[in-house]
Predicted model as a PDB file, atoms N, CA, C, CB and O in Angstrom, pLDDT in the B-factor column:
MODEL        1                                                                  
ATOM      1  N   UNK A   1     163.495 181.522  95.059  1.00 51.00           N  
ATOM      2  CA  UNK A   1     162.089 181.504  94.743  1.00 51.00           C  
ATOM      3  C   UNK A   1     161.610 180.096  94.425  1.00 51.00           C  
ATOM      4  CB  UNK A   1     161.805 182.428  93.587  1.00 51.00           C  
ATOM      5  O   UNK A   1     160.546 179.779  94.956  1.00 51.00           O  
ATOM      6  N   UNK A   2     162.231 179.165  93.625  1.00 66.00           N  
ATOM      7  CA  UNK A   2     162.160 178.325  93.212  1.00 66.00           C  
ATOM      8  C   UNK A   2     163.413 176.744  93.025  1.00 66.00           C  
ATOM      9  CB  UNK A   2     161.731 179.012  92.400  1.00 66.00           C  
ATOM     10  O   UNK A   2     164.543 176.522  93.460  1.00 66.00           O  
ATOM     11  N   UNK A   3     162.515 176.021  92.227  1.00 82.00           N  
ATOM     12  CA  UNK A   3     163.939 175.104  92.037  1.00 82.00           C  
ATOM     13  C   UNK A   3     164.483 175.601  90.698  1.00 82.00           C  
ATOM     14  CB  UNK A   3     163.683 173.263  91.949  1.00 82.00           C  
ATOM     15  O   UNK A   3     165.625 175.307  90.345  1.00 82.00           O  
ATOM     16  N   UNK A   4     163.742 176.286  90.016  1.00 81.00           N  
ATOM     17  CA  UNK A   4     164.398 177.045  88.305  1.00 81.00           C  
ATOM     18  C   UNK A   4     164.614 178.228  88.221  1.00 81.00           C  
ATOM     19  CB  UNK A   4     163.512 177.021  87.022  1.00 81.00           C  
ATOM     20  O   UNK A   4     163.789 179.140  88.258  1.00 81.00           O  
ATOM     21  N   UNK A   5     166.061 178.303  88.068  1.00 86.00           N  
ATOM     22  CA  UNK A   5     166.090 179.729  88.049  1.00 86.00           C  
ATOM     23  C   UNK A   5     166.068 180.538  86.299  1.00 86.00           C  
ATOM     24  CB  UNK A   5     167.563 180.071  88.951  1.00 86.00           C  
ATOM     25  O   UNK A   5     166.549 180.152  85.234  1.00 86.00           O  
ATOM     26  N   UNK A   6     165.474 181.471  86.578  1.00 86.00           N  
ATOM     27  CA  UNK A   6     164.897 182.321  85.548  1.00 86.00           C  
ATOM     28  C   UNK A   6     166.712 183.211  84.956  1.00 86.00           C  
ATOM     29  CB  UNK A   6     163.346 183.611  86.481  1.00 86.00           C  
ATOM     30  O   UNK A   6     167.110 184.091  85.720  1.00 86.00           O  
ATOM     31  N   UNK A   7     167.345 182.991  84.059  1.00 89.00           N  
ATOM     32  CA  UNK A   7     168.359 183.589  83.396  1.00 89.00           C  
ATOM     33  C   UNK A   7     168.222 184.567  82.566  1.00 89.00           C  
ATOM     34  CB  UNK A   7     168.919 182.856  82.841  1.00 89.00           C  
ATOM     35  O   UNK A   7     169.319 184.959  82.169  1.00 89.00           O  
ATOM     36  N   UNK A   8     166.956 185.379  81.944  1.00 90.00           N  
ATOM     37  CA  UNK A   8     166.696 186.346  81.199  1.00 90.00           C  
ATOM     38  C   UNK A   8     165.529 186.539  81.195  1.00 90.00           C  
ATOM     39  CB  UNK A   8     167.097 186.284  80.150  1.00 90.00           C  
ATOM     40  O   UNK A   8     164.769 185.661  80.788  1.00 90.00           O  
ATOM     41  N   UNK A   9     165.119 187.616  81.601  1.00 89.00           N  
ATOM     42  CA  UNK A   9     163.564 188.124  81.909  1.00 89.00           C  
ATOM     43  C   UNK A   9     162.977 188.259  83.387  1.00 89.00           C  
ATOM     44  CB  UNK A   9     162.585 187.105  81.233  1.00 89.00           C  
ATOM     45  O   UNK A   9     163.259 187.559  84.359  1.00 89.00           O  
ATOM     46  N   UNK A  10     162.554 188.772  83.352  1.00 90.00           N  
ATOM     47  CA  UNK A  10     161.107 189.257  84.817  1.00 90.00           C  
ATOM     48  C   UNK A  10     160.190 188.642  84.425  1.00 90.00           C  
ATOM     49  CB  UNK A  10     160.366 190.978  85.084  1.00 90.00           C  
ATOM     50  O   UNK A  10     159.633 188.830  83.343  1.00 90.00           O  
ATOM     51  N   UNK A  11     159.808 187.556  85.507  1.00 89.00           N  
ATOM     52  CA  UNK A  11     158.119 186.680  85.659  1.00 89.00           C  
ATOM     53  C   UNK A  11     158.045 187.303  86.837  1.00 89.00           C  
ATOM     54  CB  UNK A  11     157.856 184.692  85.759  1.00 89.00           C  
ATOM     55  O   UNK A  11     158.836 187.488  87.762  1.00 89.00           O  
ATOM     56  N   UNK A  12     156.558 187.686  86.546  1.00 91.00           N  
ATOM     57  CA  UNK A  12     156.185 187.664  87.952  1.00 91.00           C  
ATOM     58  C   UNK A  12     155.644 186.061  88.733  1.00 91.00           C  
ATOM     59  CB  UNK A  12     154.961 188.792  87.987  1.00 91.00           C  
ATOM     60  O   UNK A  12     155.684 184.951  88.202  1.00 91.00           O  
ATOM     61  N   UNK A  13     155.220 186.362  89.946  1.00 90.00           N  
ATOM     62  CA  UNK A  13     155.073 185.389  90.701  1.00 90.00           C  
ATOM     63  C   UNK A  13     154.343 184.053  89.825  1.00 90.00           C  
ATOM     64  CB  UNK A  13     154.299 185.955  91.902  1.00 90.00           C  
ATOM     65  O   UNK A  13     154.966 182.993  89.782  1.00 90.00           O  
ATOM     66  N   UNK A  14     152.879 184.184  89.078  1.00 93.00           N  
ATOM     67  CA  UNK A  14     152.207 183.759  88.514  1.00 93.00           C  
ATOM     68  C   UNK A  14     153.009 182.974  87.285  1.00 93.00           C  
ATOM     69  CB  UNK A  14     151.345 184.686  88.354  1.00 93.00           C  
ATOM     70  O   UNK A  14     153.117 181.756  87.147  1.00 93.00           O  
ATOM     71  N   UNK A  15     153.424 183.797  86.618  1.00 92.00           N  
ATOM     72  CA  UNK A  15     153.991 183.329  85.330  1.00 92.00           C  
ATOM     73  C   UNK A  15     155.115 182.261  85.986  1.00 92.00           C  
ATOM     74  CB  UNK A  15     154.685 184.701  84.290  1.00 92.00           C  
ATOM     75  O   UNK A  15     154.581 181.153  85.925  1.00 92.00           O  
ATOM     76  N   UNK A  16     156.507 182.132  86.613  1.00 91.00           N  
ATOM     77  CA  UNK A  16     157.160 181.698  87.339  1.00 91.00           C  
ATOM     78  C   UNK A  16     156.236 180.376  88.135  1.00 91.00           C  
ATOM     79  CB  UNK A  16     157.672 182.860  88.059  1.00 91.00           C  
ATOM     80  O   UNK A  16     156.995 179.521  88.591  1.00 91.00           O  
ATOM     81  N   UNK A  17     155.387 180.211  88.265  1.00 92.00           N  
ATOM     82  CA  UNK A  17     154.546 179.443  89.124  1.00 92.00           C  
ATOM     83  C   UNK A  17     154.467 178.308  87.843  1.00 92.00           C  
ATOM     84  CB  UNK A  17     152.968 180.287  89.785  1.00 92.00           C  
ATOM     85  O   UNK A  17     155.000 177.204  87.723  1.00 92.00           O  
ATOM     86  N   UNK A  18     153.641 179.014  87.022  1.00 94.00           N  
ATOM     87  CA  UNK A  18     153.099 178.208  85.345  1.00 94.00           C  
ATOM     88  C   UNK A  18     154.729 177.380  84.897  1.00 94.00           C  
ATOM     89  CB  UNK A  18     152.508 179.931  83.608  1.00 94.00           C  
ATOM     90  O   UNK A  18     154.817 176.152  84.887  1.00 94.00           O  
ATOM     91  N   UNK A  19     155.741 178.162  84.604  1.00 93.00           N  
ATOM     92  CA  UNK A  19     156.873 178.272  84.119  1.00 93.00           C  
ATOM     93  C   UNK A  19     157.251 176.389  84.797  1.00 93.00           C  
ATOM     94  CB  UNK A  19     157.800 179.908  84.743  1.00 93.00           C  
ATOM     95  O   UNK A  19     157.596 175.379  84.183  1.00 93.00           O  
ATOM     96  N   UNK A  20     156.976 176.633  86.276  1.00 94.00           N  
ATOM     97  CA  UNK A  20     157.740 175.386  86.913  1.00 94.00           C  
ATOM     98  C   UNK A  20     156.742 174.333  87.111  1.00 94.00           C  
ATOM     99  CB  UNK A  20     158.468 175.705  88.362  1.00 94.00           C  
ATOM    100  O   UNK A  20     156.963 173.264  87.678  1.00 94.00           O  
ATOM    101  N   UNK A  21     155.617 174.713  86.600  1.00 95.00           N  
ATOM    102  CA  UNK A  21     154.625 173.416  86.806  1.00 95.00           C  
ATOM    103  C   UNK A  21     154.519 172.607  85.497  1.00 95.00           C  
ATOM    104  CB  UNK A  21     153.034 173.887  87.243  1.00 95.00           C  
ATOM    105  O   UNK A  21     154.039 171.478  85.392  1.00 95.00           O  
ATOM    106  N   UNK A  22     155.230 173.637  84.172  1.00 95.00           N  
ATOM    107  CA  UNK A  22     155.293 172.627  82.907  1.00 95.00           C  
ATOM    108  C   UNK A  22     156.328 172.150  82.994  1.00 95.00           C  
ATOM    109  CB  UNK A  22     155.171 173.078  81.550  1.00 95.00           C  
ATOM    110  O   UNK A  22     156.436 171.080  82.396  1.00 95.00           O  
ATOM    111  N   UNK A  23     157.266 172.534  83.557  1.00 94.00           N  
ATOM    112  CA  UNK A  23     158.986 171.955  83.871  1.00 94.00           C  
ATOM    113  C   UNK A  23     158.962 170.711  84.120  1.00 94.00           C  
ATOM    114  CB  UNK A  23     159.834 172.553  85.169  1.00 94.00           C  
ATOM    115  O   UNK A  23     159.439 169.828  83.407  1.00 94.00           O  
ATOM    116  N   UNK A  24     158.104 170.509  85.704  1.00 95.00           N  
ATOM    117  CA  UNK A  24     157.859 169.047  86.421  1.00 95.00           C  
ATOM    118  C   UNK A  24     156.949 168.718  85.867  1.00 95.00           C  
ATOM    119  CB  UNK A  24     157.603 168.854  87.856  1.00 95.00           C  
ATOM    120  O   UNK A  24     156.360 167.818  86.465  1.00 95.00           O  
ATOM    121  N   UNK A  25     156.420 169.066  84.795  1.00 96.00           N  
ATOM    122  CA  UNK A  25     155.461 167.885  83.965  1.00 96.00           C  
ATOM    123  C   UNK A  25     156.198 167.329  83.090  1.00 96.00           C  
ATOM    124  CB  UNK A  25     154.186 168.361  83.149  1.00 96.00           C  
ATOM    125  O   UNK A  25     156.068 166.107  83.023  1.00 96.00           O  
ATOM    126  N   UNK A  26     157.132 167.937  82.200  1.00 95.00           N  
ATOM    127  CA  UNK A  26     157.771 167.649  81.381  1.00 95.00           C  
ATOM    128  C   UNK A  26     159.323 166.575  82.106  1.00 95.00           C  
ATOM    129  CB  UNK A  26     157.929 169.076  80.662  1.00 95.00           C  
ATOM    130  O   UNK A  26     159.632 165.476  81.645  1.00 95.00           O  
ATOM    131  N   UNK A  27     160.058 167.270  83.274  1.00 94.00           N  
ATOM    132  CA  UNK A  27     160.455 166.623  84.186  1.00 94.00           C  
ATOM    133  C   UNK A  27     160.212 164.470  84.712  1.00 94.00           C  
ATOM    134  CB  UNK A  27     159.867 167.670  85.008  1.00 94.00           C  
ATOM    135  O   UNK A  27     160.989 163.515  84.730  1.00 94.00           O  
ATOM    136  N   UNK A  28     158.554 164.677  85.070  1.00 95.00           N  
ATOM    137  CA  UNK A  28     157.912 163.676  85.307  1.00 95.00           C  
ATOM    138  C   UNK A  28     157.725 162.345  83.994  1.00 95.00           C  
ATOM    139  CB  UNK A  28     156.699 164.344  85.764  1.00 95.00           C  
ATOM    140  O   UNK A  28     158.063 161.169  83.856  1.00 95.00           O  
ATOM    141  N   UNK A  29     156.773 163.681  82.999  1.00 95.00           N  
ATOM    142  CA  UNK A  29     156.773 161.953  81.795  1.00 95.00           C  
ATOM    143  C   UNK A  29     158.578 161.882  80.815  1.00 95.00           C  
ATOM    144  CB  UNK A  29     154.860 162.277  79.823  1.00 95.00           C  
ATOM    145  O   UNK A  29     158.585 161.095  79.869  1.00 95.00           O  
ATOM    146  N   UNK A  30     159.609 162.482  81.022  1.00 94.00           N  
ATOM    147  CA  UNK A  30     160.924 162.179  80.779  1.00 94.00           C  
ATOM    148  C   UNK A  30     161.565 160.859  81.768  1.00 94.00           C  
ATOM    149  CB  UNK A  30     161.686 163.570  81.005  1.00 94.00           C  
ATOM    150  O   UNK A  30     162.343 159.924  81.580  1.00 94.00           O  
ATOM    151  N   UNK A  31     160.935 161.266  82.653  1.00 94.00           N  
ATOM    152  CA  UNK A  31     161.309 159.952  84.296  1.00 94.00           C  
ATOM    153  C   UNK A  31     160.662 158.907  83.915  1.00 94.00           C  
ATOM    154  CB  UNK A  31     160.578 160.307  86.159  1.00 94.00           C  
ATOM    155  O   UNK A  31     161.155 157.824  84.231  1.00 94.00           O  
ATOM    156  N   UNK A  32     159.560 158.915  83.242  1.00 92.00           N  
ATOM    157  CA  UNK A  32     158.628 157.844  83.073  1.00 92.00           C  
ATOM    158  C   UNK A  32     159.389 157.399  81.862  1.00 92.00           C  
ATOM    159  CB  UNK A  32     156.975 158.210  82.915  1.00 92.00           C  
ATOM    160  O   UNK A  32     160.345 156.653  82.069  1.00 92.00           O  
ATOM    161  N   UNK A  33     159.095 157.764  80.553  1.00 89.00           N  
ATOM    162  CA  UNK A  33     159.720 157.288  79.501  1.00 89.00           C  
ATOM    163  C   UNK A  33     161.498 156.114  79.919  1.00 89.00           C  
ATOM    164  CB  UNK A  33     159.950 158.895  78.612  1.00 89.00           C  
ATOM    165  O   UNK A  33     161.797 154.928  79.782  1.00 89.00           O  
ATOM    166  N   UNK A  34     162.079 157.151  80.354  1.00 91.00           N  
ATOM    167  CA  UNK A  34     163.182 156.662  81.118  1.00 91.00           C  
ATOM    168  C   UNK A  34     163.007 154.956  81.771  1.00 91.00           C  
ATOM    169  CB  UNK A  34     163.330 157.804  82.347  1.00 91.00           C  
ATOM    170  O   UNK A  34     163.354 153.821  81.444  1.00 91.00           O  
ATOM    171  N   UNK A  35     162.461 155.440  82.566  1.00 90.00           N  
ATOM    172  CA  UNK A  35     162.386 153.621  83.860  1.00 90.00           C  
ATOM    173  C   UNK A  35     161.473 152.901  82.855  1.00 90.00           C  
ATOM    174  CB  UNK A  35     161.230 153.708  86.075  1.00 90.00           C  
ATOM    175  O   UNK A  35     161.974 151.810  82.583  1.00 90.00           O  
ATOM    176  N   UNK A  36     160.222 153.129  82.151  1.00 86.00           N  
ATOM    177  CA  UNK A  36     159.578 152.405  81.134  1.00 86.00           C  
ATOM    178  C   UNK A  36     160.058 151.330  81.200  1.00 86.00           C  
ATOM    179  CB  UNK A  36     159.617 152.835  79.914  1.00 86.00           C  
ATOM    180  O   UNK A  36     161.272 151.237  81.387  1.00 86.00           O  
ATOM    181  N   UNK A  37     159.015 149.844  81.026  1.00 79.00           N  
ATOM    182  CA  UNK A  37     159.675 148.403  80.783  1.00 79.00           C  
ATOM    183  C   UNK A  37     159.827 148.909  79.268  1.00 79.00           C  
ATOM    184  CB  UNK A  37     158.625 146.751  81.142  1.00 79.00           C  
ATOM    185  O   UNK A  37     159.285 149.890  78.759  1.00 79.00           O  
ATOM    186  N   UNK A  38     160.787 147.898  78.623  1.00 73.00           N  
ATOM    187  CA  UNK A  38     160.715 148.165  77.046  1.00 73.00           C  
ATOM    188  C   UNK A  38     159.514 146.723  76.800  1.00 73.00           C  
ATOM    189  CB  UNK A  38     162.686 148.003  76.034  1.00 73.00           C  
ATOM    190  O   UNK A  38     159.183 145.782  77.521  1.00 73.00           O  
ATOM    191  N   UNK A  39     159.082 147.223  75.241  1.00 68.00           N  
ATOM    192  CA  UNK A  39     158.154 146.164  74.550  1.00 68.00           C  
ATOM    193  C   UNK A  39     159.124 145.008  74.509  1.00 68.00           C  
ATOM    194  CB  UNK A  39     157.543 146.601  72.956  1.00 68.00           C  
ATOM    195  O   UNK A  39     160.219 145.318  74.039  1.00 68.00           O  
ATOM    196  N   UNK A  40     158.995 143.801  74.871  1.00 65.00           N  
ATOM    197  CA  UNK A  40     159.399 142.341  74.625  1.00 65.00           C  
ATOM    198  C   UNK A  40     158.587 141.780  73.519  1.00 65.00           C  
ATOM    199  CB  UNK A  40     159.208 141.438  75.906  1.00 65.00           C  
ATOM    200  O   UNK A  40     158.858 140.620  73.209  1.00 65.00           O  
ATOM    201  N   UNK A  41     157.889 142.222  73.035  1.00 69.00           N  
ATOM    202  CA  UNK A  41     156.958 141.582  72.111  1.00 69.00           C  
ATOM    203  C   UNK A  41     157.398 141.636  70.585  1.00 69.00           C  
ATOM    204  CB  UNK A  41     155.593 142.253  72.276  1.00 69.00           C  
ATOM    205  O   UNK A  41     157.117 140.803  69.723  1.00 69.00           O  
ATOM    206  N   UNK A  42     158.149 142.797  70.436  1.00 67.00           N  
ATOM    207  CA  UNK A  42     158.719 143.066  69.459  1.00 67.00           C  
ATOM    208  C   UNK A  42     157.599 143.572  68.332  1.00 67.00           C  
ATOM    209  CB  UNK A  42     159.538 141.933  69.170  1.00 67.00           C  
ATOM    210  O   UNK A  42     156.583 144.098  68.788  1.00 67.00           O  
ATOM    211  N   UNK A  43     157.694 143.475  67.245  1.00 63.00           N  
ATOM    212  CA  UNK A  43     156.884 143.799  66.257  1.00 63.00           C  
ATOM    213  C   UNK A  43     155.367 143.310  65.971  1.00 63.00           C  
ATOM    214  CB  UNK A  43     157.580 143.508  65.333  1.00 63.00           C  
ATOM    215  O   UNK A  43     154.593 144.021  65.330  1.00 63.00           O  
ATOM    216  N   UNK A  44     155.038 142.193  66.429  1.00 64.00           N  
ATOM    217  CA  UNK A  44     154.216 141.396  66.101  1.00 64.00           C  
ATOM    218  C   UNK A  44     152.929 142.087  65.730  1.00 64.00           C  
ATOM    219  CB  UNK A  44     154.140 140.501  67.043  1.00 64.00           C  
ATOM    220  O   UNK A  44     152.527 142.966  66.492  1.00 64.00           O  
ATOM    221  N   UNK A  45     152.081 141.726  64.407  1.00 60.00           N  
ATOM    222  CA  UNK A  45     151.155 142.716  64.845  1.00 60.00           C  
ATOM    223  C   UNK A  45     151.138 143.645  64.170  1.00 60.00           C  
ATOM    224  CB  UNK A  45     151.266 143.144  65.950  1.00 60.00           C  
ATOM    225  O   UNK A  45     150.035 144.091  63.856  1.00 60.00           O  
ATOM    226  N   UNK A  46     152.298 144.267  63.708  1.00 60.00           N  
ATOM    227  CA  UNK A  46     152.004 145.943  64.096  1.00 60.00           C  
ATOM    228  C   UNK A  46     151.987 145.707  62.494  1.00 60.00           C  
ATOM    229  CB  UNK A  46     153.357 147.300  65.125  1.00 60.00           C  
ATOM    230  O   UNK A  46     152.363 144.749  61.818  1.00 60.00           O  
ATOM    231  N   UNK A  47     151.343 147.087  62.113  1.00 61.00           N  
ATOM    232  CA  UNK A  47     151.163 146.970  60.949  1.00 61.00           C  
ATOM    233  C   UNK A  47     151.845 148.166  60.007  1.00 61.00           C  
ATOM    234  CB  UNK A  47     149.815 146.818  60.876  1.00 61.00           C  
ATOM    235  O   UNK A  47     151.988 149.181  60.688  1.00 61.00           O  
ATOM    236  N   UNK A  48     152.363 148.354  58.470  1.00 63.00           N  
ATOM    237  CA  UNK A  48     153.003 148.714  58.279  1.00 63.00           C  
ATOM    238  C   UNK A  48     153.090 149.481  56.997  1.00 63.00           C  
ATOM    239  CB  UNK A  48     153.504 148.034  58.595  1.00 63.00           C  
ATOM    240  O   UNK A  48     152.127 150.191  56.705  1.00 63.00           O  
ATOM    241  N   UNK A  49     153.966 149.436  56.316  1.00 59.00           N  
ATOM    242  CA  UNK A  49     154.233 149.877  54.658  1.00 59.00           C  
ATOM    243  C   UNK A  49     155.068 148.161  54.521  1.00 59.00           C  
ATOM    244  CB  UNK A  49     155.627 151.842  54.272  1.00 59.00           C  
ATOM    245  O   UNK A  49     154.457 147.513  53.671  1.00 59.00           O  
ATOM    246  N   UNK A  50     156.033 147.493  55.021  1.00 63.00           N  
ATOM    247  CA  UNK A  50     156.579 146.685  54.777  1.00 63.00           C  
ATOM    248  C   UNK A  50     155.218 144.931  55.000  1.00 63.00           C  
ATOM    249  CB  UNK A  50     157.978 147.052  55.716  1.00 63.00           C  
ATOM    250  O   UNK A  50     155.401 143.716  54.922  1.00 63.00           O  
ATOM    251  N   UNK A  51     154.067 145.766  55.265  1.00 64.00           N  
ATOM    252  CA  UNK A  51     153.384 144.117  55.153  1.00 64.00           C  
ATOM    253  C   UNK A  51     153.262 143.393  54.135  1.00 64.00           C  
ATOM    254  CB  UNK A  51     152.131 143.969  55.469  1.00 64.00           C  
ATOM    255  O   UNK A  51     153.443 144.136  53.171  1.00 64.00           O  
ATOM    256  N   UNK A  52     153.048 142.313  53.775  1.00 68.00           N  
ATOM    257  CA  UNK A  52     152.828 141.590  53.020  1.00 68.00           C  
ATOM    258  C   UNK A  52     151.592 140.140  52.816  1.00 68.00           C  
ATOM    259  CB  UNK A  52     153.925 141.446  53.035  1.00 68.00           C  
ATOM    260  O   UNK A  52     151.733 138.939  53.047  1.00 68.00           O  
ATOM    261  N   UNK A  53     150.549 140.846  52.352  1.00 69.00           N  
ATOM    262  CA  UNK A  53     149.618 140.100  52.728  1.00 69.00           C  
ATOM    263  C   UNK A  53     149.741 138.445  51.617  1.00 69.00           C  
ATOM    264  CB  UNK A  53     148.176 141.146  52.592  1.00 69.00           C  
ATOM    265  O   UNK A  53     149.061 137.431  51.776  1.00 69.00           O  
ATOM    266  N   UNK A  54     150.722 138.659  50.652  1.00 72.00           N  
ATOM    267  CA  UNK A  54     150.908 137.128  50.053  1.00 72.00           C  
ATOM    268  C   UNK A  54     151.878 136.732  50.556  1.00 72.00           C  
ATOM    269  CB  UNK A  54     151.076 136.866  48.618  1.00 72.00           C  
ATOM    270  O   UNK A  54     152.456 135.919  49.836  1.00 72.00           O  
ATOM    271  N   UNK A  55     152.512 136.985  51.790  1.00 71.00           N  
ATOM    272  CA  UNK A  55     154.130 135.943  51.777  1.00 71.00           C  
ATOM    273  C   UNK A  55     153.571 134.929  52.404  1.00 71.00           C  
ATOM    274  CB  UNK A  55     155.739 136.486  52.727  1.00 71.00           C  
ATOM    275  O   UNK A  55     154.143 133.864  52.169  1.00 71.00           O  
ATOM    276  N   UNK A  56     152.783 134.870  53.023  1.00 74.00           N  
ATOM    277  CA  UNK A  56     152.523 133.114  53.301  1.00 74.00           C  
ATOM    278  C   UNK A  56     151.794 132.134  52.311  1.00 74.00           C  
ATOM    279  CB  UNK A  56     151.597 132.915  54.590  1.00 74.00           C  
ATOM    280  O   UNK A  56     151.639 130.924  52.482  1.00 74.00           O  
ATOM    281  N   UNK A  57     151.372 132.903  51.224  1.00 77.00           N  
ATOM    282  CA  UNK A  57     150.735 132.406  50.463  1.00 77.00           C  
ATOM    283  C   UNK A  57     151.348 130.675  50.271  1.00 77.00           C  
ATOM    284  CB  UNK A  57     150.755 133.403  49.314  1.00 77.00           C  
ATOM    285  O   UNK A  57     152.324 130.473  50.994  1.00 77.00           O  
ATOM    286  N   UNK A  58     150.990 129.658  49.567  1.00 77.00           N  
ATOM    287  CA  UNK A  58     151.468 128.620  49.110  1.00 77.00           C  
ATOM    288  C   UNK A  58     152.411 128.240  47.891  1.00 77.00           C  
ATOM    289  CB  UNK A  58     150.594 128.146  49.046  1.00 77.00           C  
ATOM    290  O   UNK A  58     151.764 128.076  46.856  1.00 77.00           O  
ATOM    291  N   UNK A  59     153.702 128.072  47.765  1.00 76.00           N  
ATOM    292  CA  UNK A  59     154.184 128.415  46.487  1.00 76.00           C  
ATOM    293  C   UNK A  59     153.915 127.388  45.450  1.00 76.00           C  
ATOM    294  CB  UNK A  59     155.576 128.675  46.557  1.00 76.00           C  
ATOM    295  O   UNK A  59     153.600 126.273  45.868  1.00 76.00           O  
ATOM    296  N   UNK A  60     153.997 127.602  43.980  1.00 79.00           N  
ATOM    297  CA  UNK A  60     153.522 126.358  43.068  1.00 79.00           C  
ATOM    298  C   UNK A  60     154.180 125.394  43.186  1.00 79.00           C  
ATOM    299  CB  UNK A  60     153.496 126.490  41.743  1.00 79.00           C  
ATOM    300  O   UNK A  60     155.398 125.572  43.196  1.00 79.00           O  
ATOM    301  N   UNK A  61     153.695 124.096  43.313  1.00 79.00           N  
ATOM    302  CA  UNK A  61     154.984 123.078  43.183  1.00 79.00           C  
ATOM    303  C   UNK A  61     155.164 122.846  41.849  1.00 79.00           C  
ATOM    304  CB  UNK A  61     154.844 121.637  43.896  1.00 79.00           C  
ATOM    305  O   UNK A  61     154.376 122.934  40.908  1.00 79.00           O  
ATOM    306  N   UNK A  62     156.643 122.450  41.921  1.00 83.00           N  
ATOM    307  CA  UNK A  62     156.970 121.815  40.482  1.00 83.00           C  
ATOM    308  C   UNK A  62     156.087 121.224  39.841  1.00 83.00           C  
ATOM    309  CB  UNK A  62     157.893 120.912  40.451  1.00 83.00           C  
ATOM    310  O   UNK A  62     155.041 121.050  40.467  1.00 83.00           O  
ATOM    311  N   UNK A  63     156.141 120.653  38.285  1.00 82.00           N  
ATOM    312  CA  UNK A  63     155.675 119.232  38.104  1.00 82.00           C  
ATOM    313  C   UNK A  63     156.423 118.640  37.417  1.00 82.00           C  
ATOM    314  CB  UNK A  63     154.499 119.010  37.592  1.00 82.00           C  
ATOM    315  O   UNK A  63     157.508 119.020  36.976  1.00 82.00           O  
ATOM    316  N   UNK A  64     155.765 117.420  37.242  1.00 76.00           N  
ATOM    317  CA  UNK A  64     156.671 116.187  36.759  1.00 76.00           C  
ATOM    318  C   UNK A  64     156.777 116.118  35.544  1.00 76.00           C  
ATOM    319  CB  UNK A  64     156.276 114.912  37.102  1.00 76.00           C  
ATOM    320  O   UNK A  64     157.445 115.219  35.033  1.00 76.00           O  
TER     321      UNK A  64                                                      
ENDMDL                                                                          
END                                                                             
């Protein structure tokens, strides 16, 4: 009938139809995720719980 075969239960034609069109959707963005370039950019940017809006701040200098 298909490329999936059904192991427990009666679909009819319809249901079986639905059944294999979420398959190869799910199928498709798994393929995609897969070959995906990865981010090179790394973190930059992104924002967080770990930000820190004083670490660049200026630290006190000594004095004399």
């Amino acid at each position: 009938m298909g490329k999936y075969t059904i192991v427990k239960g009666e679909l009819d034609p319809t249901e079986h139809h639905a059944l294999e069109t979420v398959l190869d959707a799910m199928a498709q963005e798994a393929e995609a995720a897969r070959t995906a370039k990865p981010d090179t950019r790394g973190l930059w940017g992104a924002t967080g719980l770990t930000d820190n809006p004083l670490g660049f701040r200026n630290p006190p200098l000594p004095r004399r």
